[in-house]
C-alpha positions in Angstrom: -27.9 98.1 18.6 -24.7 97.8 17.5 -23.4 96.4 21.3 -26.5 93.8 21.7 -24.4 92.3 18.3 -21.4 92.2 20.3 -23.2 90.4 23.4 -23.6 87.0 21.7 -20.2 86.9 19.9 -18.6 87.8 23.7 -20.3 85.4 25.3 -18.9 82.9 22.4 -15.6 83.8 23.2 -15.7 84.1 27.0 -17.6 80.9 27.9 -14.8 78.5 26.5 -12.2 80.5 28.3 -13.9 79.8 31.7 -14.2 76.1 30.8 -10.7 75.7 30.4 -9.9 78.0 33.2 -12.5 77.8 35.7 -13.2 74.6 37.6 -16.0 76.7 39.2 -17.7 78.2 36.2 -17.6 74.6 34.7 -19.4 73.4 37.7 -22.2 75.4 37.4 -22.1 75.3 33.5 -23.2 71.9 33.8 -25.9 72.0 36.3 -27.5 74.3 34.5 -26.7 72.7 31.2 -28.2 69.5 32.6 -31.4 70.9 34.6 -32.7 73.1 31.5 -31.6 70.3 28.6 -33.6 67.5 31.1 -36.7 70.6 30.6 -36.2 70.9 26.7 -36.2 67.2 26.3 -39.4 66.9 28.8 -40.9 69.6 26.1 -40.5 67.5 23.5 -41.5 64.8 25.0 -44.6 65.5 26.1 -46.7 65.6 22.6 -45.0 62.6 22.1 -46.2 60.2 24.9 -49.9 61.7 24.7 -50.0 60.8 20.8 -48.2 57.2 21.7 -50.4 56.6 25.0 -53.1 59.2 25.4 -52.6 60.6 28.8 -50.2 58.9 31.8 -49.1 55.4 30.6 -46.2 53.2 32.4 -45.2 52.5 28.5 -44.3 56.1 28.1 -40.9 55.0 30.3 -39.6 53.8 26.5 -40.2 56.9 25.1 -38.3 58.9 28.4 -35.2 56.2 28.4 -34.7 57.0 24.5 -35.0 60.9 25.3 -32.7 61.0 28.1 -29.8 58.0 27.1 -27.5 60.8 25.3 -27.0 63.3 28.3 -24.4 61.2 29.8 -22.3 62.0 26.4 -22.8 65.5 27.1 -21.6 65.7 30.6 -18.5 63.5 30.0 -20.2 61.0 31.8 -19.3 57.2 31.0 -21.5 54.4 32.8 -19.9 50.6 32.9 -22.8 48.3 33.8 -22.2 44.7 35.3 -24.8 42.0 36.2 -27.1 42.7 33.8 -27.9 38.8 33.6 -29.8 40.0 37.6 -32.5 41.9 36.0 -33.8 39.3 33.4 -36.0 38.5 35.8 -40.3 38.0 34.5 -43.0 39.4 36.2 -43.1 42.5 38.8 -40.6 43.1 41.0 -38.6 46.3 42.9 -35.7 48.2 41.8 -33.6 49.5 45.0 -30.5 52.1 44.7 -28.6 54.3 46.5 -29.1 57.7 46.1 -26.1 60.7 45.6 -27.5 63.3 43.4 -30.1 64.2 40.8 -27.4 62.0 37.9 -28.8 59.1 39.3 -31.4 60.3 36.5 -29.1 59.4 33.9 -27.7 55.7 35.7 -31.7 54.9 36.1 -31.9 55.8 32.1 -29.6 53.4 31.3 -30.5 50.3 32.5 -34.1 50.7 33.2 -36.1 47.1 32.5 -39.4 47.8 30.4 -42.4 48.2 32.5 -40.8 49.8 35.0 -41.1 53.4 36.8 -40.2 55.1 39.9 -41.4 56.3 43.9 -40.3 59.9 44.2 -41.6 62.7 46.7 -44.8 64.5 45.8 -42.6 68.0 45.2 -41.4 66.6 41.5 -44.9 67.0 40.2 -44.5 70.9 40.2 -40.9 71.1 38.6 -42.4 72.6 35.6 -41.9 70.3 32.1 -39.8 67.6 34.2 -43.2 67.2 36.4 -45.3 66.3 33.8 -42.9 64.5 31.9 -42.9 62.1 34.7 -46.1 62.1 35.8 -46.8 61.2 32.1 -44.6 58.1 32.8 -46.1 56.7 35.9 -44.2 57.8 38.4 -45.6 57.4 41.4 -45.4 60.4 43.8 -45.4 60.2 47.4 -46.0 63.2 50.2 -42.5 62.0 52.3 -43.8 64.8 55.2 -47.2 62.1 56.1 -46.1 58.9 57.0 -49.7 58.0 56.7 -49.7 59.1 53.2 -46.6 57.1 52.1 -48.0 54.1 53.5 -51.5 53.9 51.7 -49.8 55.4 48.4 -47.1 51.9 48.8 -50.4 49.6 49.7 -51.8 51.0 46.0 -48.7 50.6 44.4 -48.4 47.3 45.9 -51.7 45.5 44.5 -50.5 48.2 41.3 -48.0 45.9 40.4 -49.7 42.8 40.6 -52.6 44.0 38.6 -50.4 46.0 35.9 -47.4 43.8 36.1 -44.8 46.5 36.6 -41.9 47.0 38.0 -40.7 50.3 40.4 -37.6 51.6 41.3 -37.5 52.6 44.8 -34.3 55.1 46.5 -34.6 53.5 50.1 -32.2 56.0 51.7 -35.4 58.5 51.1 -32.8 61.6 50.6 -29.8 62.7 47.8 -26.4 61.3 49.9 -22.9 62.1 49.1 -21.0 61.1 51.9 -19.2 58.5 50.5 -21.5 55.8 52.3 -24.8 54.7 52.8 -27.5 56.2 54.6 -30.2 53.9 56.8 -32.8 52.5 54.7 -36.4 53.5 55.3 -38.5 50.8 54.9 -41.3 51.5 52.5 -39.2 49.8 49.8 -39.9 46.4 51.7 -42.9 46.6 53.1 -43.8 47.4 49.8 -42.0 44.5 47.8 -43.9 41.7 51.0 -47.1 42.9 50.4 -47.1 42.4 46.8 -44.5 39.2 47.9 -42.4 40.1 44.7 -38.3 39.9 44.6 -35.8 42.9 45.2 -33.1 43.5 43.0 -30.6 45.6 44.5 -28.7 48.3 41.9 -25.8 50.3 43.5 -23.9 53.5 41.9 -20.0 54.2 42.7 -19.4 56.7 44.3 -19.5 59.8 42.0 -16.5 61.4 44.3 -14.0 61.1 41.7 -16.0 63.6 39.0 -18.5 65.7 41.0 -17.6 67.5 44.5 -20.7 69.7 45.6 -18.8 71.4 47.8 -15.5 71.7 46.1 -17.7 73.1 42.9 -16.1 70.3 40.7 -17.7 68.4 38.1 -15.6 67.0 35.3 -15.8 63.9 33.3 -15.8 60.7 35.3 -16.6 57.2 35.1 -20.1 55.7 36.7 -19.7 51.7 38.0 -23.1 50.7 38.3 -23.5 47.2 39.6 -26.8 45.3 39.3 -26.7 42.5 42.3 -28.4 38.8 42.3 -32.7 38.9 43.1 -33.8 38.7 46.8 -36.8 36.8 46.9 -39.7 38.1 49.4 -42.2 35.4 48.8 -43.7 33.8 52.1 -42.4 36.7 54.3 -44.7 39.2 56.6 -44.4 42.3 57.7 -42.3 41.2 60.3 -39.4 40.3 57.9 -39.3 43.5 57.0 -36.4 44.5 59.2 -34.0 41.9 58.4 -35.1 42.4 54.7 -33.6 45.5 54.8 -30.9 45.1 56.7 -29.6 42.2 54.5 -30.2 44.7 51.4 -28.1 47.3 53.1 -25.4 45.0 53.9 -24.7 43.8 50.3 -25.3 47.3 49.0 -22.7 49.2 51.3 -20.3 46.1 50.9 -21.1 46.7 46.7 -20.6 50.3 46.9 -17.4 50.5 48.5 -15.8 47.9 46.2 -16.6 49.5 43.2 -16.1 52.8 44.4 -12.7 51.8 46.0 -12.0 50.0 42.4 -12.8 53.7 40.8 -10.2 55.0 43.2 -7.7 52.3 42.0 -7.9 53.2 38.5 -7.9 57.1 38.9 -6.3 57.9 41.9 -7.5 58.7 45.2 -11.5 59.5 46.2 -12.2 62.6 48.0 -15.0 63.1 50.4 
């Protein structure tokens, strides 16, 4: 009995060794840290957005945002937010961002309008408190493996938003991305913001190269640019805008993310991919 004593007093004394030594061991520190504090704050959630809405309610987004806006402090993490003016905009319309890792979490969090929730694949539903949590908060969940699927699932969430007057927050790369650029864009985002003929407003993330490596096992305390670009109005174009819809989003997104990613690299030193 005597050594099970000595177990948490060891662990006391060995974990802040390995943070100041290990870039490693901090690495995975934090993932975990973040994955299973996201599930204790899902846990506490819960009760809360069934007593406040009854069941699955867009409105329980509030009580999510509030829940989640402190990790960053936790992680070292440090967002600087510019356009803000772009998303005072009435009425539905669709979010777009790039797309680098499961942070984008905490850069959603914290400038997330009212009324607004997110696309993500169908697997999220079934990661334990997190799943419910978010299915608690709207989120709509598509099966990315069946086109067909995708496509009916944007149709509902199309007429959705005009009925409900919400927003959603689309990741139009479909896929986490860290390779210092921008992936094509699939184009259920667009076909999904003609159909309900509602703007875009595009939202791009530096790149997060100069605080997390994935394959260097490096995650320290960085600095998040997150710039929030001018509306893109959709209304009076058809399905065969579409392409040229997206391409034009792409363009000022990649040209968005690699000036405020190079201005990261300015200010701290050289960005590693």
């Amino acid at each position: 009995m005597d050594v099970l004593w000595m177990i948490p007093l060891l662990l006391l004394m060995i974990i802040p060794l390995l943070m100041c030594t290990s870039s490693t061991f901090v690495f995975y520190f934090k993932k975990f840290f973040y994955v299973a504090w996201m599930m204790v704050l899902a846990l506490i959630a819960i009760p809360l957005c069934i007593l406040k809405s009854g069941g699955r309610d867009i409105e329980n987004m509030r009580i999510i945002r509030f829940m989640v806006r402190h990790v960053k402090y936790l992680l070292g993490l440090r967002f600087e937010v510019s356009g803000w003016e772009h998303l005072q905009t009435e009425g539905p319309y669709v979010v777009i961002s790039n797309h680098q890792s499961s942070l984008d979490v905490l850069g959603l969090m914290e400038i997330l309008p009212d009324r607004c929730t997110t696309i993500a694949k169908k697997e999220l539903v079934y990661a334990g408190t997190v799943g419910l949590i978010c299915w608690l908060g709207g989120i709509v969940f598509i099966n990315r493996k069946k086109t067909s699927d995708a496509k009916s699932v944007m149709a509902d969430a199309a007429k959705t938003m005009l009925d409900d007057q919400i927003r959603l927050w689309v990741f139009p790369e479909g896929t986490r991305n860290q390779n210092g650029d921008l992936l094509p864009f699939k184009k259920g985002a667009f076909h999904l913001a003609v159909q309900a003929q509602v703007p875009i407003i595009p939202v791009v993330f530096s790149s997060y190269s100069n605080f997390y490596l994935r394959k260097e096992k490096q995650f320290k305390s960085g600095v998040i640019r997150l710039k929030i670009l001018p509306k893109i109005e959709t209304k009076g174009m058809t399905s065969d805008d579409v392409s040229s819809l997206s391409d034009k989003s792409f363009d000022l997104m990649r040209a968005a993310f690699l000036d405020i990613s190079d201005s990261i690299t300015r200010s701290n030193g050289p960005v590693r991919h």
